[in-house]
C-alpha positions in Angstrom: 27.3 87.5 -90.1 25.4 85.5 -87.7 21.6 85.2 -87.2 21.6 87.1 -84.2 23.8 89.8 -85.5 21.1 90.2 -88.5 18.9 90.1 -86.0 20.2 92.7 -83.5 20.0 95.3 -86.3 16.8 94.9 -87.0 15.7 95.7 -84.0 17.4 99.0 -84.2 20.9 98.0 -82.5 24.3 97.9 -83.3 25.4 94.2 -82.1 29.3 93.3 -82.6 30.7 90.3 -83.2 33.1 90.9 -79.9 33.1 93.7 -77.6 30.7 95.8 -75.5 28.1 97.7 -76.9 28.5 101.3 -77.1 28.6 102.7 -73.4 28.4 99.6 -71.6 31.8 98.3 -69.4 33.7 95.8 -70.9 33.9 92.3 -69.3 37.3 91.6 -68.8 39.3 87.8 -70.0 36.9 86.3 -72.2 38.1 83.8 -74.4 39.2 84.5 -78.1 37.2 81.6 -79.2 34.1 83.4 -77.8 32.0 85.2 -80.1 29.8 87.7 -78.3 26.8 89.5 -78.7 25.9 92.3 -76.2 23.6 94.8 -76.1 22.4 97.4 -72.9 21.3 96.4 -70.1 17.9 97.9 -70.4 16.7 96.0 -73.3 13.5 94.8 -73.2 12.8 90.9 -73.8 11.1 91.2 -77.2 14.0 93.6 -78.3 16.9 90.6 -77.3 18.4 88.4 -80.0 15.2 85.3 -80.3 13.2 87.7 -77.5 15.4 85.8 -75.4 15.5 87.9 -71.6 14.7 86.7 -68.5 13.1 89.4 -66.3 14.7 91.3 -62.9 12.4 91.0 -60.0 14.3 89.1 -57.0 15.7 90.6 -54.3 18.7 89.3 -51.8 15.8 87.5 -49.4 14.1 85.9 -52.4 17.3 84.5 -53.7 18.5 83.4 -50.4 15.2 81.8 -49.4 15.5 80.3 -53.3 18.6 78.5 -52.4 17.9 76.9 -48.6 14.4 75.7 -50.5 16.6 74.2 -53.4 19.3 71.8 -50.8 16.1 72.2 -48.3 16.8 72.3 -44.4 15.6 69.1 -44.3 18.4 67.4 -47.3 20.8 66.5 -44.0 18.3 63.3 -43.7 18.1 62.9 -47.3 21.8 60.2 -47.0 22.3 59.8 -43.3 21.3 56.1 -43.1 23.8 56.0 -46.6 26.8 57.7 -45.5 26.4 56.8 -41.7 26.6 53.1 -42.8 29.7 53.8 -45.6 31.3 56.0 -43.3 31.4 53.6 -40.1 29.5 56.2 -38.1 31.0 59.4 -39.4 28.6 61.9 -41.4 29.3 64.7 -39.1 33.0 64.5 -40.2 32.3 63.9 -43.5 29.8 66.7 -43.6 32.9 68.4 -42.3 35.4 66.8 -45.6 32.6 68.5 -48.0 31.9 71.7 -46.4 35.9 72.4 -46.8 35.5 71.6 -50.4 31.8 73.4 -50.7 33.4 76.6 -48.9 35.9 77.1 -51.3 34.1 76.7 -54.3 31.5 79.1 -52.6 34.1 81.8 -52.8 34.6 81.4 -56.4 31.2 81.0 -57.2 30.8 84.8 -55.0 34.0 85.9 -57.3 32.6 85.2 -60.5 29.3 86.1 -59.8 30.5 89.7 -59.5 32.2 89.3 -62.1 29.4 87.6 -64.9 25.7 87.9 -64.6 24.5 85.8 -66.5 22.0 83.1 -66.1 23.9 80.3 -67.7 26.0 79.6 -64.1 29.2 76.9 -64.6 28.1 77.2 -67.9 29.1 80.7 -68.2 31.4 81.0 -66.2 33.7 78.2 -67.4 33.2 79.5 -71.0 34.2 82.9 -69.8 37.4 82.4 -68.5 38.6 79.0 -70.0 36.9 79.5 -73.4 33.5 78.4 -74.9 34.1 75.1 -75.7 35.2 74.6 -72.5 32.7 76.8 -70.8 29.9 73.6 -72.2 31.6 70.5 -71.6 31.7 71.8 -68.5 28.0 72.9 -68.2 26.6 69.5 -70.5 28.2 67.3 -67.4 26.4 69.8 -64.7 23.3 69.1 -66.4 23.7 65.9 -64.6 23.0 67.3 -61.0 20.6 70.0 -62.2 18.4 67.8 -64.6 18.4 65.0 -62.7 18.0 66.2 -58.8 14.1 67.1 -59.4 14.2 63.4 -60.4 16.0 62.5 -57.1 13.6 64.5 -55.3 10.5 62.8 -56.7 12.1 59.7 -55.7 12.5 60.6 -51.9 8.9 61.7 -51.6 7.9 58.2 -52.5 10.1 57.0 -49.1 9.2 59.2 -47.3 5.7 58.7 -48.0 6.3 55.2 -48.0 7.0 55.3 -44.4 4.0 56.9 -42.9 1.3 55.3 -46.1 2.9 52.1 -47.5 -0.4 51.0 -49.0 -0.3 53.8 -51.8 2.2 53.1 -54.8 5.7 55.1 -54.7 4.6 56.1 -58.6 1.8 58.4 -56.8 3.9 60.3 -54.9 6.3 60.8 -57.7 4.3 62.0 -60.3 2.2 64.1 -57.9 5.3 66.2 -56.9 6.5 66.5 -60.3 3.3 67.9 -61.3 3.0 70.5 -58.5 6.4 71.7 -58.9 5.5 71.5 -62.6 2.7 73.9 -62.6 4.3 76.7 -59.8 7.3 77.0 -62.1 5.1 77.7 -65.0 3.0 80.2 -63.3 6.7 83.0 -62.9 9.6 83.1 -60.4 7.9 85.7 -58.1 5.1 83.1 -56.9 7.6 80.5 -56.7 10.0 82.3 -54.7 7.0 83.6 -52.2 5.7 80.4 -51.7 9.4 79.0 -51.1 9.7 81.6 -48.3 6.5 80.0 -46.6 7.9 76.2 -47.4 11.5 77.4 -46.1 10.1 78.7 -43.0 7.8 75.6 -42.3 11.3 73.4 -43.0 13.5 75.4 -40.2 10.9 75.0 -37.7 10.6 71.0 -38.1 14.3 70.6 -38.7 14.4 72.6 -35.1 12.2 70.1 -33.5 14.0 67.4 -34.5 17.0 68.6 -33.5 15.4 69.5 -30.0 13.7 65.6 -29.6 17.3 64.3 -30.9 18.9 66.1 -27.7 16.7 65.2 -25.1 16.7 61.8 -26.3 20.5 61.7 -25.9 20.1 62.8 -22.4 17.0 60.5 -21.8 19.1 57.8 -23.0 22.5 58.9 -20.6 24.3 58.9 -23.7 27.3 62.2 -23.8 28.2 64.3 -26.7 31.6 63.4 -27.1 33.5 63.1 -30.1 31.1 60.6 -32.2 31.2 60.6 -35.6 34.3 62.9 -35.3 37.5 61.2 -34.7 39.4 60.9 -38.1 41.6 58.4 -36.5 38.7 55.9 -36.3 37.6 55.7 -40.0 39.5 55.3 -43.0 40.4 58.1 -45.7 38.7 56.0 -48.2 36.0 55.8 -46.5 35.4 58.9 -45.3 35.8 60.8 -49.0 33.4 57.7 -50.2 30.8 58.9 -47.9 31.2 62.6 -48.3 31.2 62.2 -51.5 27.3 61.6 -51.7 26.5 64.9 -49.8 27.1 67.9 -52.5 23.7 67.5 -53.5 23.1 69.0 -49.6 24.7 72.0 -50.5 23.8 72.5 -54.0 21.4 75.5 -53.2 24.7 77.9 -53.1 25.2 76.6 -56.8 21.6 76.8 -58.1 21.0 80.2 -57.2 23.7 81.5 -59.7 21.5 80.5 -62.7 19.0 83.4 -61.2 21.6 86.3 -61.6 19.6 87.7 -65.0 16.1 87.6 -62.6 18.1 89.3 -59.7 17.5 93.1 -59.4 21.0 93.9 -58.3 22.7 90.7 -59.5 26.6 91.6 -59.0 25.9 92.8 -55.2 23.3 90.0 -54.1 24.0 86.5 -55.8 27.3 86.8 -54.1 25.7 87.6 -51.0 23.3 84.9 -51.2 25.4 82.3 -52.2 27.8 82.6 -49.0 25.1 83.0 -46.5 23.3 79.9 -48.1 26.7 77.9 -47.6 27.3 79.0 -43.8 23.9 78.5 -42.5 23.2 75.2 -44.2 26.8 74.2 -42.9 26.2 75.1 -39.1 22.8 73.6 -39.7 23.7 69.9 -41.1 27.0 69.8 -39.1 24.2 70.4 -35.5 21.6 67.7 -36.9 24.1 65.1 -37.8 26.5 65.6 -34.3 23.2 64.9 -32.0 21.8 62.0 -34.8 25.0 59.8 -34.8 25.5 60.4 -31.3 22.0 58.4 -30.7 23.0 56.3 -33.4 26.7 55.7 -33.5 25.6 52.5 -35.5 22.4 53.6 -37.7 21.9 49.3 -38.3 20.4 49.3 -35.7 17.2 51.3 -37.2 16.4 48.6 -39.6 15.8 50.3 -42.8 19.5 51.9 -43.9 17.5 54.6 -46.9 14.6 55.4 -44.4 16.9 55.9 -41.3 15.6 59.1 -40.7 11.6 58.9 -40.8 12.7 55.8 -38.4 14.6 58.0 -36.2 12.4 60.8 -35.9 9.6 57.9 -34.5 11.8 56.7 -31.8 12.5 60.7 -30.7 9.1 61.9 -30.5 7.2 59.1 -31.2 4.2 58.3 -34.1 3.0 62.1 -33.8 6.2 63.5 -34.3 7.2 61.4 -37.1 3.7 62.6 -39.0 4.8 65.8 -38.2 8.2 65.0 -39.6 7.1 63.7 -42.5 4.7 66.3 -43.7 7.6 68.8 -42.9 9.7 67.0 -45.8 6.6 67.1 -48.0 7.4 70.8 -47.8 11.1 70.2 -48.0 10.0 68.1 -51.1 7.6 71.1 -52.8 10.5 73.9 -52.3 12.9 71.3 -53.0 11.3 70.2 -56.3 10.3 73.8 -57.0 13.6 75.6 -57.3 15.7 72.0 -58.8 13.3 72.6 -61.9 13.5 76.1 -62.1 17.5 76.5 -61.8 17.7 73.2 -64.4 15.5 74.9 -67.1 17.1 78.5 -66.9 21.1 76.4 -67.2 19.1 74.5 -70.4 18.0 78.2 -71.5 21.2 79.6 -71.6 22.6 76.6 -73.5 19.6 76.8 -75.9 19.5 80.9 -76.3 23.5 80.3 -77.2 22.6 77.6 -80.2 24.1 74.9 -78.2 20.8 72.9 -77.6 17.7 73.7 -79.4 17.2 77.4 -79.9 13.1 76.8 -80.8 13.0 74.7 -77.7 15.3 75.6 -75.3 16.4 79.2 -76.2 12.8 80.8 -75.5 10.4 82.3 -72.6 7.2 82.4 -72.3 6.4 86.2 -73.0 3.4 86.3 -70.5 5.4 84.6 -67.6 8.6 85.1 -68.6 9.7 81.5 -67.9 11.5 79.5 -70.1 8.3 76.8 -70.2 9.5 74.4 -72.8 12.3 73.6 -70.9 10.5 73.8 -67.2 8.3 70.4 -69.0 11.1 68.8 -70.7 12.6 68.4 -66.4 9.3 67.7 -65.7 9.4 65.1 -67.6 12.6 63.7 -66.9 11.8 64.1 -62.8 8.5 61.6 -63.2 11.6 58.6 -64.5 12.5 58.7 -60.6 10.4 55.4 -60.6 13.3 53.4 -62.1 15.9 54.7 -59.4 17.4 53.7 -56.2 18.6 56.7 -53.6 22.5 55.4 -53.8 22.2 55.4 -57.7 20.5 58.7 -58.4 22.6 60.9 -55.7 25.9 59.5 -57.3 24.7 60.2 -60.5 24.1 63.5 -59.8 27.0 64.1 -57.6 29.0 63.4 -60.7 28.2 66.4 -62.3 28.4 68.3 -59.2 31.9 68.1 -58.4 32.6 68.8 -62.0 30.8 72.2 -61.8 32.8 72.9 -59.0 36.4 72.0 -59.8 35.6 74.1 -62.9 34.5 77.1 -61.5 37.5 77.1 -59.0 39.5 76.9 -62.5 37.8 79.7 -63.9 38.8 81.9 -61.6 42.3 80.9 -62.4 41.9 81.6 -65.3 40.8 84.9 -64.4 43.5 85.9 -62.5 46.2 85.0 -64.8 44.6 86.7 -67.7 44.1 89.9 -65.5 47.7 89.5 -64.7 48.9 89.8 -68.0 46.4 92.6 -69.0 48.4 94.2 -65.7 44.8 94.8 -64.0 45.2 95.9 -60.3 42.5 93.8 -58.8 45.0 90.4 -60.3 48.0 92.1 -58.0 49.2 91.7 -54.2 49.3 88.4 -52.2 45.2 88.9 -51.6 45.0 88.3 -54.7 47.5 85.7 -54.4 45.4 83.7 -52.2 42.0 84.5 -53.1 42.3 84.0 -57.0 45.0 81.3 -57.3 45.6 79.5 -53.8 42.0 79.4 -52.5 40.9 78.2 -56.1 43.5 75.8 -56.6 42.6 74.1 -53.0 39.2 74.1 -53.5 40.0 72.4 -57.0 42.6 69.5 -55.6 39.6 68.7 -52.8 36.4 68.8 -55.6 38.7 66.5 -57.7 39.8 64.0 -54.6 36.0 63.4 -53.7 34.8 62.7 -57.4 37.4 60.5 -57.3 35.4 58.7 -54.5 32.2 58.6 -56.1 30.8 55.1 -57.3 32.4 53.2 -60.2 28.7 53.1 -62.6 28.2 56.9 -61.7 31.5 57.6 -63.4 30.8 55.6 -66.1 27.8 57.1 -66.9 29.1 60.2 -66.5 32.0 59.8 -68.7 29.3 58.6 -71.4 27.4 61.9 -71.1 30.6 64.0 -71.1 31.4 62.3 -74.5 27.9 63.2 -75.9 29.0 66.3 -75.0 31.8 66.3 -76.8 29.7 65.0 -80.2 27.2 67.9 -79.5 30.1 70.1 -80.0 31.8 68.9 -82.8 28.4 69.2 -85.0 28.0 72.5 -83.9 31.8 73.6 -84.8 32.2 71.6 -88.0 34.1 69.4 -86.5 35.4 71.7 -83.9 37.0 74.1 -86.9 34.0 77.1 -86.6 34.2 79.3 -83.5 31.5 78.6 -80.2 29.2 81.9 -80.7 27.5 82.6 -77.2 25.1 85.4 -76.5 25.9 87.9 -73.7 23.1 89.4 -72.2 24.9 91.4 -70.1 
C-alpha cells in the first residue's frame, strides 16, 4: 500500500487504490496504468495526502483577466520585427496559420476542462486519457514553455527598457522583474489576480492607442489597407509555418489558465469559459494590431533594429512621448506577464511534485498560510533571472517547443476520450457531434500543432528532444525501470 494510501487513513478516510470515493461521481476513461487516490471535494488542505490542496477563490473574471495578463495584450509586439522579417511581410497571415491551430486546441482544452479539474493541465489531461506515463512525458516537455516563458519575459523587459534607457545594464531590468513577480506570487493568487486586473486594463488602453496612432499614420502617410501581409500567394508555405511558428507563446494565456482549475470556485463551468473567451479576444486583437503595423511597414528593415521593431514603431506613430508611454505600458504587460508565467509554471511543477514525479518535499507542497506552492514559485524565479544568457529568437523557440507539444497532446487526449467512451457505450461519445467535436476537430487541430513544430528551429528541437529524453530517465527510476505502475493523486 502506498504512502498516501497509509496516509489517507490516518486522517480518517477511506482512500482506494482506484475508483471514486464513496459518493463522489466517477471520472470516466482513465488509464489502467493510473493509480488513483481520491477523496471529497470538501477536504480541507491539511486533511489531503502531504496537505497537498490548493485553495478555491477565483471567479470566471479573475481567471479570464489571469489569462490576457499571462499572453499580455501587448505579446503581438513581442516577435513582429522576427516573424515580419521570416515571413517576407506576413504576420497578420501567420497570426491567421496559428490562430487555426490555437482555436482548435482551445476547444479541447474547453472539453477536457469540463471533464478533469485538476491543476496539473496537459499534465493531467494527457495522463487521463492516454495513460500516466504518457500523461508526463507529455507535461516534462510543456515544462519547457511554462518554466522558461518567465525567463523570456525577463528578457524582453531588458529591450524594451533598453530602448527608452540604454545607459542602465539589461541585467537590471531582468532581475528586477523577476523579483517583483517573485514576491506578488508569494503573497496568494487573490492579490495577484487583482492587481492583474489593474495591469490588464492599463495594457488594453495602450494597445488601443497604438492601434489608433498606427491608423492615422497610414492615412497620414496615403498608404490603403489592402491585402498586406495577407496574400498567401506571395509568401511561401515554408515560410509562412516558420514564422507562425514563433507566435504560440502569444496565445499561451488560454493554456495557462487550466493549471488554475483546483483555485477556481466553479472550475467545470468557468475554466472552459475563460479559456475560449481568452482565445477570441486575443485573436481579433493581434490579427487588428498586426493588419495596420505591416501595412505601415510592409518591409519592417526599414526600422533598423529587427528585435526592437516595435518600441521603434510606436516612436515614428506618436513620436518620443508616445513611445514612453508605450514603453511603460509593456512594463505592465511585463509585471502581469511575469506574474501569472510563474504562477501557472509552479502550480504544473506542483502537480508533478504532489504525484511523486518530481520532488514531493519540494515540489509537492503549499505554503499553509498563503496557500501557494512557494518552493516551486522560487525555483522559476530562479530559473527566469538566466534570461541574461538568451537572445529573443532562441528563447521563444525554445519555449514554442514545448508548446505545440502540449497542444497536439491535448487534441489526442480527447481522442482518447472519445473512443474509450465509445466502447463503455456512453451517450455523450455518440452522434456525428460527437463525431466532429471529439475526433475530427481534435485530429485537425493535432495534424496543424504537429505541421508548425515541425517549422520550429533546428537547436530548439534538439534541445527539446534532449529534455524529452530526461524525461524519459525520470520515468524509468520512478517505475523500476518502467515495470511499477505511474501512481497519481486525484484531487478531484
Amino acid at each position: 500500500m502506498s504512502e498516501r494510501s497509509s496516509a489517507s487513513r490516518a486522517a480518517g478516510r477511506t482512500a482506494p487504490s482506484q475508483g471514486p470515493a464513496s459518493g463522489a461521481p466517477a471520472t470516466p476513461g482513465l488509464g489502467q496504468d493510473t493509480a488513483t487516490i481520491v477523496g471529497p471535494a470538501t477536504d480541507r488542505p491539511d486533511d489531503f495526502p502531504d496537505g497537498a490542496r490548493l485553495r478555491r477563490s477565483l471567479k470566471l473574471r479573475h481567471i479570464v483577466f489571469l489569462g490576457l495578463a499571462f499572453m499580455a495584450p501587448l505579446a503581438v509586439f513581442d516577435t513582429f520585427g522576427l516573424v515580419s522579417e521570416a515571413t517576407d511581410g506576413h504576420v497578420p497571415l501567420a497570426y491567421l496559420a496559428v490562430l487555426v491551430a490555437v482555436g482548435l486546441t482551445a476547444l479541447s482544452y474547453a472539453r477536457m476542462a469540463r471533464r478533469i479539474t485538476s491543476a496539473g493541465s496537459v499534465y493531467t489531461y494527457a495522463g487521463k486519457s492516454l495513460g500516466a506515463p504518457v500523461g508526463f512525458l507529455v507535461g516534462w516537455s510543456a515544462t519547457l514553455d511554462y518554466v522558461l516563458l518567465p525567463m523570456l519575459n525577463a528578457l524582453l523587459a531588458a529591450i524594451y527598457m533598453g530602448a527608452v534607457l540604454p545607459g542602465v545594464p539589461a541585467w537590471v531590468w531582468v532581475l528586477s522583474t523577476v523579483v517583483v513577480c517573485t514576491a506578488l506570487n508569494l503573497v496568494g493568487v487573490q492579490l495577484a489576480a487583482k492587481v492583474n486586473v489593474a495591469l490588464v486594463v492599463v495594457q488594453a488602453g495602450v494597445a488601443i492607442a497604438f492601434l489608433v496612432f498606427a491608423v492615422r499614420a497610414v492615412a497620414t502617410h496615403g498608404e490603403s489597407f489592402g491585402t498586406t501581409g495577407w496574400d498567401p500567394a506571395s509568401v511561401s508555405l515554408p515560410d509562412l509555418l516558420s514564422g507562425a511558428s514563433l507566435l504560440a507563446l502569444s496565445f499561451l494565456g488560454f493554456d495557462a489558465v487550466s493549471t488554475l482549475s483546483e483555485e477556481a470556485e466553479h472550475p467545470r463551468r468557468d475554466i472552459p469559459r475563460a479559456i475560449l473567451l481568452i482565445v477570441a479576444a486575443a485573436g481579433v486583437f493581434f490579427l487588428a494590431i498586426t493588419y495596420a503595423m505591416q501595412t505601415l511597414f510592409p518591409d519592417v528593415s526599414v526600422v533598423g533594429d529587427i528585435v526592437g521593431a516595435s518600441p521603434e514603431i510606436a516612436k515614428y506613430i506618436g513620436g518620443a512621448a508616445f513611445q514612453a508611454v508605450f514603453v511603460g505600458g509593456y512594463l505592465t504587460a511585463v509585471l502581469g506577464c511575469g506574474l501569472t508565467q510563474q504562477m501557472s509554471a509552479a502550480r504544473l511543477l506542483f502537480a508533478m511534485g504532489r504525484d511523486g514525479m518530481l520532488p514531493r518535499a519540494v515540489f509537492g507542497r503549499v505554503d499553509p498560510r498563503t496557500g501557494v506552492p512557494a518552493l516551486n514559485v522560487l525555483v522559476v524565479g530562479v530559473i527566469a533571472a538566466s534570461a541574461v544568457f538568451l537572445d529573443l529568437g532562441s528563447a521563444a523557440s525554445l519555449i514554442n517547443f514545448g508548446a505545440y507539444v502540449a497542444f497536439a497532446a491535448v487534441n489526442l487526449a480527447v481522442i482518447g476520450f472519445w473512443v474509450r467512451d465509445r466502447r463503455a457505450g456512453r451517450q455523450q461519445a455518440r452522434g456525428p457531434l460527437a463525431l466532429v467535436l471529439q475526433l475530427l476537430l481534435p485530429a485537425l487541430g493535432f495534424v496543424v500543432n504537429v505541421a508548425l513544430w515541425i517549422s520550429l528551429d533546428t537547436p530548439a528541437k534538439v534541445v527539446g528532444v534532449i529534455w524529452a529524453l530526461v524525461g524519459v530517465g525520470i520515468l524509468a527510476l520512478h517505475t523500476g525501470g518502467f515495470r511499477r505502475p505511474v501512481r497519481t493523486v486525484n484531487p478531484e
